[in-house]
PAPALUM-389173 format. One line per 4 residues: number of its first residue (from 0); their letters; for each residue x, y, z of C-alpha. Coordinates in pm, 1 decimal. Each point is the difference from the previous one (the first is absolute). Layout:
N
NUM	a	X Y Z | ...;
END
This chain:
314
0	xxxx	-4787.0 1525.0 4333.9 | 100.1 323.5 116.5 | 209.7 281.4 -203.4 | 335.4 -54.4 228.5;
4	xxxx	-96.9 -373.3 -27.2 | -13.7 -2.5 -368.9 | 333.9 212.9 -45.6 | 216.2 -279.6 235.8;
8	xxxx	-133.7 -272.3 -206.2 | 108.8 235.5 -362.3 | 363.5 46.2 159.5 | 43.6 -367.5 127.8;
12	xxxx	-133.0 -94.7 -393.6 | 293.1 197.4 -101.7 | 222.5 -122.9 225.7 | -91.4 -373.7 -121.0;
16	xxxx	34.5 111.9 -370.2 | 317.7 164.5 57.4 | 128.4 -319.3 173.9 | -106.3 -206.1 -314.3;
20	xxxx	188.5 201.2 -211.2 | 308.7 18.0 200.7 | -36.6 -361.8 5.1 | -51.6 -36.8 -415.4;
24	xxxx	298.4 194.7 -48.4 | 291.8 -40.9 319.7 | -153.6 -326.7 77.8 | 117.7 -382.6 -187.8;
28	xxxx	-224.7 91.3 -297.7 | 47.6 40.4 -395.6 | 290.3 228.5 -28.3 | 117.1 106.9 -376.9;
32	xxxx	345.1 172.3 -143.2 | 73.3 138.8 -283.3 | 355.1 33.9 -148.1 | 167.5 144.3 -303.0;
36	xxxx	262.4 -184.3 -151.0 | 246.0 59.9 -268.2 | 184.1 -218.1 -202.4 | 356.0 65.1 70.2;
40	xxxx	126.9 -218.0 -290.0 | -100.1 244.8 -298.5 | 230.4 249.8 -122.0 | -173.3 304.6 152.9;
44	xxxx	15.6 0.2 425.9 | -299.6 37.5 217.4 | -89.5 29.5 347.6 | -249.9 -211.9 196.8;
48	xxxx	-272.3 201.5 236.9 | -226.1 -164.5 269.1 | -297.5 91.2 116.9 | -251.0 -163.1 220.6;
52	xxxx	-443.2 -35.3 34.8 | -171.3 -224.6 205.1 | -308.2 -97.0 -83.3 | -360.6 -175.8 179.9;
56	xxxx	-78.9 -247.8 -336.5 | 15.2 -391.6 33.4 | 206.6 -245.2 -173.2 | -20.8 -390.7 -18.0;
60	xxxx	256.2 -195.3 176.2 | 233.8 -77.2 -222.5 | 280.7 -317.0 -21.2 | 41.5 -334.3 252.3;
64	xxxx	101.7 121.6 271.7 | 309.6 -234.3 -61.3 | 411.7 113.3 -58.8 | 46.3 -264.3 -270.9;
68	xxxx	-382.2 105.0 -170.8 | 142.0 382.8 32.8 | 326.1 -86.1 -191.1 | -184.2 -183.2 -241.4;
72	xxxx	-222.9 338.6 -31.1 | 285.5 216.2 -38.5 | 97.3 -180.7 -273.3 | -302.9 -8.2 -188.7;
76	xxxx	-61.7 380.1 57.7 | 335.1 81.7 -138.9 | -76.3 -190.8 -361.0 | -296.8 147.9 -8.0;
80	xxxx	127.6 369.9 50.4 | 235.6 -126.5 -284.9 | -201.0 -147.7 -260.6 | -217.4 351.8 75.6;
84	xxxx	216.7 167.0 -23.4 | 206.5 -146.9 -349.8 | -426.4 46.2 -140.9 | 80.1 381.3 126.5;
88	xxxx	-302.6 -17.5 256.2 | -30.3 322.1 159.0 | -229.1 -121.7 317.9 | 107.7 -340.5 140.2;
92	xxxx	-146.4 -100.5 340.5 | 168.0 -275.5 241.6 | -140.6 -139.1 325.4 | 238.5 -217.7 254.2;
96	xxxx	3.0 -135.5 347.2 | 376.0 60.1 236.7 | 31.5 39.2 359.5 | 352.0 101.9 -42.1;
100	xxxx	29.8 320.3 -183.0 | -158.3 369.6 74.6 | -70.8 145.1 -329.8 | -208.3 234.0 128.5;
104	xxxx	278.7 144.5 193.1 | 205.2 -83.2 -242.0 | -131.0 5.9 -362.3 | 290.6 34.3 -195.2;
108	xxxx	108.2 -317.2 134.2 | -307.4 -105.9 -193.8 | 211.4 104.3 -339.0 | 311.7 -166.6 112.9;
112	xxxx	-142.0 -312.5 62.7 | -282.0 -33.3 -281.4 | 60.6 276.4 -260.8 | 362.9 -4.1 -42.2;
116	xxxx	14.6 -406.5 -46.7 | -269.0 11.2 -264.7 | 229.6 237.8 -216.5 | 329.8 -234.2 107.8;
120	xxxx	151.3 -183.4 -234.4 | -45.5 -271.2 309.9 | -408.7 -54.6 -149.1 | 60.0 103.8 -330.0;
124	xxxx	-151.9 -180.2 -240.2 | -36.0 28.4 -425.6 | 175.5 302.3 -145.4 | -166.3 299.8 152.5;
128	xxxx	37.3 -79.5 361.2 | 286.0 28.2 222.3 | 275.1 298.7 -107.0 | -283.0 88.7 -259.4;
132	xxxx	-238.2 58.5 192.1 | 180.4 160.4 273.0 | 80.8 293.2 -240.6 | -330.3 40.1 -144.2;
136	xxxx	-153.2 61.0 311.0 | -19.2 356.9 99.3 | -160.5 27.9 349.7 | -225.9 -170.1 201.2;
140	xxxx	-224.9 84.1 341.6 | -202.9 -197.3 181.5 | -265.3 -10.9 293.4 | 31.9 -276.4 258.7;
144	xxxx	-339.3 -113.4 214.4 | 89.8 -209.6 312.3 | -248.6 -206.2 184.4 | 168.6 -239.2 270.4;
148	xxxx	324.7 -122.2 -188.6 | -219.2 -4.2 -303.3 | 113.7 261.6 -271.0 | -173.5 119.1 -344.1;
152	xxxx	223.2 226.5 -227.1 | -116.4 187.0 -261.2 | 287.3 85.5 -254.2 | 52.8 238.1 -235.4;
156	xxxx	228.3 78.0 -273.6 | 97.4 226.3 -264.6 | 209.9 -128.1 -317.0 | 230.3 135.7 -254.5;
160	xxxx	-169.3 -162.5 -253.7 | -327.5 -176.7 -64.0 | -187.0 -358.1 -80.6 | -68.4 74.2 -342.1;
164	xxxx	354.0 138.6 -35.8 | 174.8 -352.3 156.2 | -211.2 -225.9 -225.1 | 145.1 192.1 -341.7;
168	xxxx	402.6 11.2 154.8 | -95.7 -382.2 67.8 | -104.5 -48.0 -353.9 | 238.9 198.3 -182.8;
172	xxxx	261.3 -151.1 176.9 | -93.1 -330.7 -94.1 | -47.3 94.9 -390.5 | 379.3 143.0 34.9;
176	xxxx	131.1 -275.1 127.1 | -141.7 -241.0 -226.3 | 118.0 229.7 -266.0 | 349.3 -1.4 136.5;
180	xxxx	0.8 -375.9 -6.1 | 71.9 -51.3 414.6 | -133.6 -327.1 26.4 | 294.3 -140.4 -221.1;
184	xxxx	266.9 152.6 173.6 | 227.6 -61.5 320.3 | 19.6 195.8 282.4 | 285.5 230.9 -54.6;
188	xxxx	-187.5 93.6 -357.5 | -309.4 69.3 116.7 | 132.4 236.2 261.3 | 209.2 205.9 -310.5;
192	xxxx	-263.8 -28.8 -254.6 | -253.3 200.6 296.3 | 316.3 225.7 133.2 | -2.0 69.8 -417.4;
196	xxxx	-348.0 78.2 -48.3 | -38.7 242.5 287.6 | 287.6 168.1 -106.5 | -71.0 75.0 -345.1;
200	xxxx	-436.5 62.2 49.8 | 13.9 195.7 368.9 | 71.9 358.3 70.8 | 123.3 157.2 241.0;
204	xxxx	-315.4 230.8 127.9 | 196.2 298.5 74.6 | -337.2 232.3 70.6 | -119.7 -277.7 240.4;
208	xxxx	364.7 -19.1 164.1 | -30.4 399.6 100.6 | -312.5 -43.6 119.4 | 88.2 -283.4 234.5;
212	xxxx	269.9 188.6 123.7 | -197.7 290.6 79.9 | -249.2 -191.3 183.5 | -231.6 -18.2 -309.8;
216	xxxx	9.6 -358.4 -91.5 | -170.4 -139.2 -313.9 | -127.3 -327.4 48.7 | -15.6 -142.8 -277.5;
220	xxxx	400.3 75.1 -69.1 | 62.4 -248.9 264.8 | -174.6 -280.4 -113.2 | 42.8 -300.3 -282.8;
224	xxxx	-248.7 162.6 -177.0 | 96.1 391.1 -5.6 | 336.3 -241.1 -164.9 | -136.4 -271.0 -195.6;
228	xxxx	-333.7 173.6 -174.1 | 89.5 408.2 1.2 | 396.5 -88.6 -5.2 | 108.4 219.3 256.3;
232	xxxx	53.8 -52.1 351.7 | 197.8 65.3 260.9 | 253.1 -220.0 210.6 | -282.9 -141.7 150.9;
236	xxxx	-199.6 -105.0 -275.2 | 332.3 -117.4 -196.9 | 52.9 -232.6 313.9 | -326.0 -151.4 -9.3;
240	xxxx	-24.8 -50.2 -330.8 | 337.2 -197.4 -29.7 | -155.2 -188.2 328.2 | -308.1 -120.8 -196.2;
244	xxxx	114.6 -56.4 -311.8 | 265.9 -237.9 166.9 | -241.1 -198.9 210.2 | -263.3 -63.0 -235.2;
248	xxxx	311.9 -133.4 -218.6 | 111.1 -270.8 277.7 | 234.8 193.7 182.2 | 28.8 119.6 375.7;
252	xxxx	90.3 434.6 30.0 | -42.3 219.4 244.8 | -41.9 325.7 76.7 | 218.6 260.4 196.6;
256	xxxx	-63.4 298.3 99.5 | 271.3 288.8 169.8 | 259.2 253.3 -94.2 | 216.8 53.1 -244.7;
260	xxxx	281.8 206.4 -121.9 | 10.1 119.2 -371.0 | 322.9 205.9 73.9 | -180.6 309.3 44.3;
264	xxxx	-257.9 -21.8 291.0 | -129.9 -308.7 194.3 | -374.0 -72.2 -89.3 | -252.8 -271.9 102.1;
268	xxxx	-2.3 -227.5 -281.6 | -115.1 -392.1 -102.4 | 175.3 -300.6 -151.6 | -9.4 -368.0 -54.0;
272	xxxx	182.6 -333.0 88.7 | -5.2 -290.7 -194.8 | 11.1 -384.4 54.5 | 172.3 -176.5 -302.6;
276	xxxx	134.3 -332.7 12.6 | -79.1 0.1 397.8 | 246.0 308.2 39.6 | -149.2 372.0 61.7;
280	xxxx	108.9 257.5 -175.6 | -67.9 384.1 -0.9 | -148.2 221.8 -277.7 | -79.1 356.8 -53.5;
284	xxxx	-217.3 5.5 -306.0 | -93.3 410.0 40.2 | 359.0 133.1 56.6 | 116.8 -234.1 -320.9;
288	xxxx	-288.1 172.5 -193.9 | 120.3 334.1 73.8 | 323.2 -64.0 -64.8 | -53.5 -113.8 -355.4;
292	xxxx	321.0 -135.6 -53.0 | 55.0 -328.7 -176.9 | 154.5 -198.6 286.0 | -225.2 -6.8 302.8;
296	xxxx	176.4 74.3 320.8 | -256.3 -154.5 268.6 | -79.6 -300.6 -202.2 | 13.4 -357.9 204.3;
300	xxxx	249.3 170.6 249.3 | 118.6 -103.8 320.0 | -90.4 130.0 383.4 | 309.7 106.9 17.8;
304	xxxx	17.2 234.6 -335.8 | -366.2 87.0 65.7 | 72.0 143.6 352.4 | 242.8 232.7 -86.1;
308	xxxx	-252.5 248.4 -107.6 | -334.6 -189.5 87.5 | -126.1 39.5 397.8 | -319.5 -262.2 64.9;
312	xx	-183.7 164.2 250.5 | -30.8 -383.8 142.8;
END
């Protein structure tokens, strides 16, 4: 072959290659996201950043190829993000099949409609799921692979607390409670006996309040366990604690996060509501610590009372 010969056959070999490529990455291939999320429950407000990669790997075709077999998968994949998450998992990988939904154009779509329910009170299930888990969560990101209408997610998360850490709140809270003598009481007295406890063993983690405030939080402070083992917490960890010590004794709470007004400045803040005797009720177990008086003023309250300096963000 001669030299000009052998030069147009190295150009069209680029041209081909660069065709390839264009092909790998513009073309119906593997594409992959990744997006930052932040849980906007918790005390302390983030922001969520995107950012996007694609990438030339392969990935197994994934689900049935079927609505109905694609609901079913949802389903699963959100209990399993749950039960990973309540065994504080840090890596948790899901794979699912729908023809209706872009997440790759649209990833956080992919935490609204799998992340969000398995923190919902609407899949919770045992005492550390739900409202619990919601607000032991920290963050979360993820990276989203796409072949066809076949998706694998890769999920990660960060937690305020860890396994080691739920498995001794879990324990110590059942070693109270049998102490306290729970299982022979009714409803109403199980719900006072807890409101007492918390209010005479937790404190009010001023440190870890300032530093939440300016940005710093500690994580622990927020938590059952910065409340229940160290015995100081903040609102956060006062709320959850009164949330787990009430479902593992029988009874349904929940967990709700906003505003409120202590007559000095408006500050993001946590309570609880109550179901007694099929009626809900509304507690704040933190501000009746602080205010160490011997009448509590947010015990088993009303909506109504509750609102007037309480603002639930939902």
């Amino acid at each position: 072959m001669s030299k000009w010969g052998r030069r147009i056959g190295a150009v069209f070999l680029v041209i081909v290659m660069a065709a390839g490529v264009a092909a790998l990455f513009f073309g119906d291939g593997i594409k992959e996201k990744l997006f930052f999320g932040f849980n906007p429950s918790v005390i302390v407000q983030g922001a969520i950043k995107t950012a996007s990669q694609q990438i030339t790997e392969t990935i197994p075709a994934l689900g049935n190829g079927d609505d109905g077999g694609a609901a079913l998968e949802k389903e699963e994949n959100i209990c399993k993000i749950r039960d990973a998450m309540i065994n504080r998992q840090e890596e948790i990988v899901v794979a699912f099949w729908d023809s209706k939904h872009d997440y790759i154009d649209d990833g956080d779509s992919f935490f609204t409609d799998f992340v969000k329910p398995a923190m919902s009170e609407d899949y919770a299930e045992g005492c550390y799921s739900g409202d619990y888990l919601n607000n032991t969560v920290k963050s979360y990101d993820c990276s989203i692979r796409r072949l066809g209408d076949n998706y694998e997610v890769t999920l990660r998360v960060e937690y305020r607390d860890t396994a080691k850490e739920e498995q001794m709140v879990d324990s110590v809270i059942k070693e109270v409670e049998t102490s306290l003598g729970l299982a022979e009481m009714n409803e109403a007295e199980r719900v006072n006996t807890i409101y007492k406890f918390i209010t005479s063993y937790v404190e009010y983690d001023e440190a870890a309040g300032k530093a939440s405030l300016e940005g710093n939080p500690d994580n622990v402070a927020h938590t059952a366990y910065g409340a229940l083992i160290n015995g100081q917490a903040v609102c956060q960890g006062f709320a959850c604690l009164f949330y787990a010590m009430c479902e593992n004794a029988g009874l349904d709470a929940r967990i709700i996060s906003g505003t409120a007004d202590n007559g000095r400045s408006i500050g993001s803040h946590a309570w609880n509501m109550v179901k007694v005797d099929g009626e809900w009720y509304y507690c704040d177990v933190t501000w009746d610590t602080c205010l160490k008086s011997i009448y509590w003023k947010y015990y088993m309250i009303s909506e109504e009372k509750m609102g007037k300096d309480h603002f639930p963000s939902q």
